[in-house]
N, C-alpha and C positions, 0 to 999 in steps of 0.2 A: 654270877658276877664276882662273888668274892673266892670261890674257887678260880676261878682264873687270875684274879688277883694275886692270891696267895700261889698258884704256880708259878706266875712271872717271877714273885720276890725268890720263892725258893731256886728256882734257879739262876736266877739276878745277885743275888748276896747271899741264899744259903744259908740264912737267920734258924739255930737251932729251935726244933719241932717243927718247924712247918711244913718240914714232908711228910707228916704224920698226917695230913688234909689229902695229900694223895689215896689214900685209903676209903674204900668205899663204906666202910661199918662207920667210919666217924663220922663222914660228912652225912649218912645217914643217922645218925644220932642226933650232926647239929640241926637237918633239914627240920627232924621229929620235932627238937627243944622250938626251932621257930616257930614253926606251924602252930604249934600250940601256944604260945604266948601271943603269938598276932589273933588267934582265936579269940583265948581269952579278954586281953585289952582289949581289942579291935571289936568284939561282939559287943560288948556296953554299948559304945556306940553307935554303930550300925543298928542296934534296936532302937534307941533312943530316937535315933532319924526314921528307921519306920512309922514309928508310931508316932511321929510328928506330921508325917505328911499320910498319916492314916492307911497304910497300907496294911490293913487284916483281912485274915481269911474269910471268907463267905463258905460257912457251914448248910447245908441242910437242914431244914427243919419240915416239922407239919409230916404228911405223907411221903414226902419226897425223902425224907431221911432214913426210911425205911426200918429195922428191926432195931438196930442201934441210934441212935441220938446225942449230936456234939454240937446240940445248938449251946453247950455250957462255955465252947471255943470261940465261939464267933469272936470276933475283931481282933483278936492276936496275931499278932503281924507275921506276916508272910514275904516271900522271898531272900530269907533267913540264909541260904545257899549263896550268897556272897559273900557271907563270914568264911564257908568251909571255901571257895575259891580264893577269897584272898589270902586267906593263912598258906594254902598248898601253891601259889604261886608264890608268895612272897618264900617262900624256903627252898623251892624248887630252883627259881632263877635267882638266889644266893647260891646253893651249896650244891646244883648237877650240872652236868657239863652240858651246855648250851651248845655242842658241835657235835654230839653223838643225837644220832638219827632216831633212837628209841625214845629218848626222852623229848626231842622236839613232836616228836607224834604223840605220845601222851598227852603233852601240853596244849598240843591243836585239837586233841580231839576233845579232853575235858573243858575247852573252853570253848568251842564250837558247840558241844550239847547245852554248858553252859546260859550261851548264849540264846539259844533255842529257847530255854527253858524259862529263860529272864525273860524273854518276847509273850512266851503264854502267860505268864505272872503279870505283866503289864497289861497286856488285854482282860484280865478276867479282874485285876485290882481297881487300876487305874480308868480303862473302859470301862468296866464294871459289867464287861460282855461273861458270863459263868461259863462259855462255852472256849475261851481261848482260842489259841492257833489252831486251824483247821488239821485235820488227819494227814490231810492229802502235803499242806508244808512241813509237817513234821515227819514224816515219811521220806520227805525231799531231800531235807535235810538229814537224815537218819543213812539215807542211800549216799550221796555226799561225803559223808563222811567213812561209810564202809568203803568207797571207791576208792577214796586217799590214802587211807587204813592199806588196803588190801594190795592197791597196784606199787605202792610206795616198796609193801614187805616182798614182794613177788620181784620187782624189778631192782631195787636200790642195791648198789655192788656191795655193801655191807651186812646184805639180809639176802640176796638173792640165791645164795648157793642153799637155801634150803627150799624156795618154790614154794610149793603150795604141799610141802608136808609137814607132820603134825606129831606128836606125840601121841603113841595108843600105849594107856594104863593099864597097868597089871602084866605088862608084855615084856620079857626079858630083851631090852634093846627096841624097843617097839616103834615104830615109824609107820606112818600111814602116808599116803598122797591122793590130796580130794582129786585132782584128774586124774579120772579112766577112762576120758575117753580122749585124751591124747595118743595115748599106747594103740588104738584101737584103731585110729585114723590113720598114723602112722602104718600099721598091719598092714592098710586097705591102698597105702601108695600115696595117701592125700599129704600129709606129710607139714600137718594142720597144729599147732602148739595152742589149746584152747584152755591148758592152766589157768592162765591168769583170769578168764574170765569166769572159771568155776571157783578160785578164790576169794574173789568179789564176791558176789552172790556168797558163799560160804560166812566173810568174814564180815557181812551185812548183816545177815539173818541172826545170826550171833551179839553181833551187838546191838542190834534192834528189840534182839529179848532181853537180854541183860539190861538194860536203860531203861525199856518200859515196867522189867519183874523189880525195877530198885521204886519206881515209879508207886506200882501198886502197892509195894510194900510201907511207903509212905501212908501212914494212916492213924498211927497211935504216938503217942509224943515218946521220942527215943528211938523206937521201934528202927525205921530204914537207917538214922546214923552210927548205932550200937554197932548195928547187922554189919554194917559197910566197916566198920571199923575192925572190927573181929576179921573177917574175909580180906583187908588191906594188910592185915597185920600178918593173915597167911602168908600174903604174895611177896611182902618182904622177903620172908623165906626159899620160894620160888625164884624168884627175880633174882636173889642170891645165889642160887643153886646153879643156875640156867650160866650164872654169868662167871663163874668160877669153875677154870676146868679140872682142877682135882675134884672137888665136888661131884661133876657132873659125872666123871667116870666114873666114882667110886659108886652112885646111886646108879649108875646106866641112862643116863637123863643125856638128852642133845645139850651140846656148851655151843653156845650164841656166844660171841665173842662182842663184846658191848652191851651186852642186854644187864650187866652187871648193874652198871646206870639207873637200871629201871629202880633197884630197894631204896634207892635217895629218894624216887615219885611215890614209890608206896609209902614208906615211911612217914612222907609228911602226908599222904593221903589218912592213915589210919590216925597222926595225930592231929590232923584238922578235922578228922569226924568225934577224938573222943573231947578236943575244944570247944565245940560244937556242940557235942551232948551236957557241956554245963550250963546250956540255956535253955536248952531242950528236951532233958530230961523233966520228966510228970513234977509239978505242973508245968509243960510249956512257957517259957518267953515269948518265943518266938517258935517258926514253922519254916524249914527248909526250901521247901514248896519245889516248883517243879524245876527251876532254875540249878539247887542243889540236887537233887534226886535224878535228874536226866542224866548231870555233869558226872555221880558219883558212877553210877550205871555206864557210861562210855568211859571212864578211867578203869571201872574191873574191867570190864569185857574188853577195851583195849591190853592191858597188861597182860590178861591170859592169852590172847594171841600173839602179841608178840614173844614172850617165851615159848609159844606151841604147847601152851599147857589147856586150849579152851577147851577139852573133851574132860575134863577136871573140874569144871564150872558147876555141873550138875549136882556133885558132891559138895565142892566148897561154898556154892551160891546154894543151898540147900533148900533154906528157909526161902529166897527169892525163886526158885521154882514153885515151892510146894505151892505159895499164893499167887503163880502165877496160873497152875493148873487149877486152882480151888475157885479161878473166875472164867476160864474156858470150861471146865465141868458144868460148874453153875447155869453159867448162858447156852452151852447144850443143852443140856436137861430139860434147861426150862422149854426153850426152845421146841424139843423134838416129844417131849408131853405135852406142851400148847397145841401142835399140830396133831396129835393122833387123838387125843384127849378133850380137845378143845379148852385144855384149863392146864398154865402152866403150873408144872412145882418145881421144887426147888432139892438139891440134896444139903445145902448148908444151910443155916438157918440166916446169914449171911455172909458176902461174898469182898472182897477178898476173906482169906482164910484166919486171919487177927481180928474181923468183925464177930465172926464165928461165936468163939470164944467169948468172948465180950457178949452176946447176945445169949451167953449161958449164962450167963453172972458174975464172969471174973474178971476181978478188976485189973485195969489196962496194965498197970505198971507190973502184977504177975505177969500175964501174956506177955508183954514186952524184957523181962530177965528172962524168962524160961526161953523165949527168942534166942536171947542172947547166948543161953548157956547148951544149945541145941546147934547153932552155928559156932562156938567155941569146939564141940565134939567135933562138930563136923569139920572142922579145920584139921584137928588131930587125925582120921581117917583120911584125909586127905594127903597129908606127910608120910600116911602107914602106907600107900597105894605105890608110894617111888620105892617100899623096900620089898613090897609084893612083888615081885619079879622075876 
């Protein structure tokens, strides 16, 4: 809004500085400064209304809590992730451009999981059902959103001339394309364009793991906002890269022309997660819960696909792998020793992989910096991969 503002005046009257908002590093500066000030203020209150209308977390306890125990959490208010959406909208729709096609996708799809995420936070607070939205609507919605995601980049004359290819890392000039079996059909005379439907599928699967690995990683106070914040602040850099084409040439990186847009969405993404974490940091205020953690989860995994950078996720999202595999191992395991054994075990001593640790004796708040500072490396390797080439 006020970027457009300020482009009318500037070119209306021409008032000295204010072509300097044409620039994409400032208005991602001012997005950052708002985001984090609407955090900040904005968070006082939105707790304060929580915990008015008693909306805290329901912890585990007894047997069910298993190796670890936070029945010390119980009632600290949950759905906390509408501090970190309001700050990232409110800065978003001041300082990006509300007509470029990357940023409206960002915007629909962080507030599309968003909203997902608010629906399971209401059934499990308010109903007081512990079970939330079933599998099968969040899956609905998860597909839904990969379809928008996916047919939008595939088709929109703006994004289209790249299809359904990809950046491949470490590759001097590197391009991959998920259809192979368009070429193949073609060969055979059928003469069949089935792209778009393998980049579906592709940019589904993708963001269905990233949403749910920010999800699992939700578990220790700071822990998922820190993480999300350090990996947004990579993709400033990315989104930057992608969208500037001396840049892009000079690293050998695809130049997306508009994808530039994107570092104004990261930007206030990474400063709405570290506004965030002054409530959230040990001891908790408040709890993101799955409203925030769904929303933060389709904002990264959207932004790395739209630069073609999401074969890079595994590196940059590091920490949101590692616990995502450390709860697939785990339910194997247990799983395929229950069956041959008759008696499940376990390889963690609990699962996700931040219980772990915590079930050795370290206290959260280490586990949760050494997070921090293991997704920080892992951001730097991730920056070393565009000059490996």
């Amino acid at each position: 809004m006020l970027y457009a503002l300020f482009e009318w005046l500037e070119a209306a009257y021409q008032p000295p500085g204010f072509q300097a908002v044409q620039f994409i590093t400032v208005r991602a500066t001012l997005a950052a400064v708002t985001a984090l000030l609407v955090a900040l203020f904005a968070g006082k209150r939105i707790i304060r209304l929580l915990r008015r209308r008693q909306l805290g977390e329901t912890v585990r306890t007894g047997e069910d809590a298993g190796v670890v125990s936070h029945a010390h959490k119980a009632g600290t208010p949950t759905m906390g992730g509408t501090i970190i959406l309001l700050a990232l909208f409110s800065a978003v729709l001041l300082w990006g451009d509300l007509t470029n096609v990357y940023v409206l996708l960002a915007l629909f799809g962080t507030g599309w999981m968003g909203a997902l995420g608010f629906a399971d936070d209401y059934i499990k607070t308010i109903k007081k059902n512990k079970d939330g939205l079933s599998e099968k609507a969040k899956l609905i919605a998860q597909v839904t959103f990969g379809a928008v995601l996916g047919t939008t980049l595939y088709f929109h004359p703006d994004t289209a001339e790249f299809g359904s290819m990809t950046s491949l890392p470490l590759v001097a000039n590197g391009v991959i394309d998920y259809d192979v079996l368009s070429p193949l059909l073609n060969s055979l005379g059928w003469g069949i364009d089935v792209g778009w439907a393998i980049y579906i599928v592709v940019v589904t699967f993708i963001l269905t793991g990233v949403s749910n690995a920010v999800n699992l990683t939700d578990g220790l106070d700071g822990l998922a906002a820190g993480t999300s914040a350090f990996v947004a602040a990579g993709l400033v850099v990315l989104c930057y890269i992608s969208g500037n084409a001396l840049l892009a040439d000079f690293l050998n990186e695809i130049f997306l022309p508009g994808s530039g847009e994107l570092t104004i969405f990261a930007a206030a993404v990474t400063a709405a997660c570290f506004g965030f974490l002054w409530y959230n940091s040990h001891p908790a205020q408040v709890f993101m819960g799955d409203t925030g953690s769904l929303a933060l989860g389709a904002a990264i995994g959207a932004m790395a696909i739209m630069i073609r950078k999401e074969l890079l996720l595994p590196i940059l999202c590091g920490i949101f792998f590692l616990e995502t595999l450390s709860v697939i191992l785990q339910t194997s395991y247990f799983k395929w020793t229950k069956k041959r054994t008759g008696e499940g075990k376990r390889i963690f001593r609990m699962a996700p992989l931040h219980h772990h640790y915590e079930a050795m004796g370290i206290h959260e708040s280490k586990i949760v910096i050494r997070f921090w500072i293991v997704t920080a490396i892992l951001v730097i390797v991730t920056f070393l991969t565009l000059r490996l080439q």
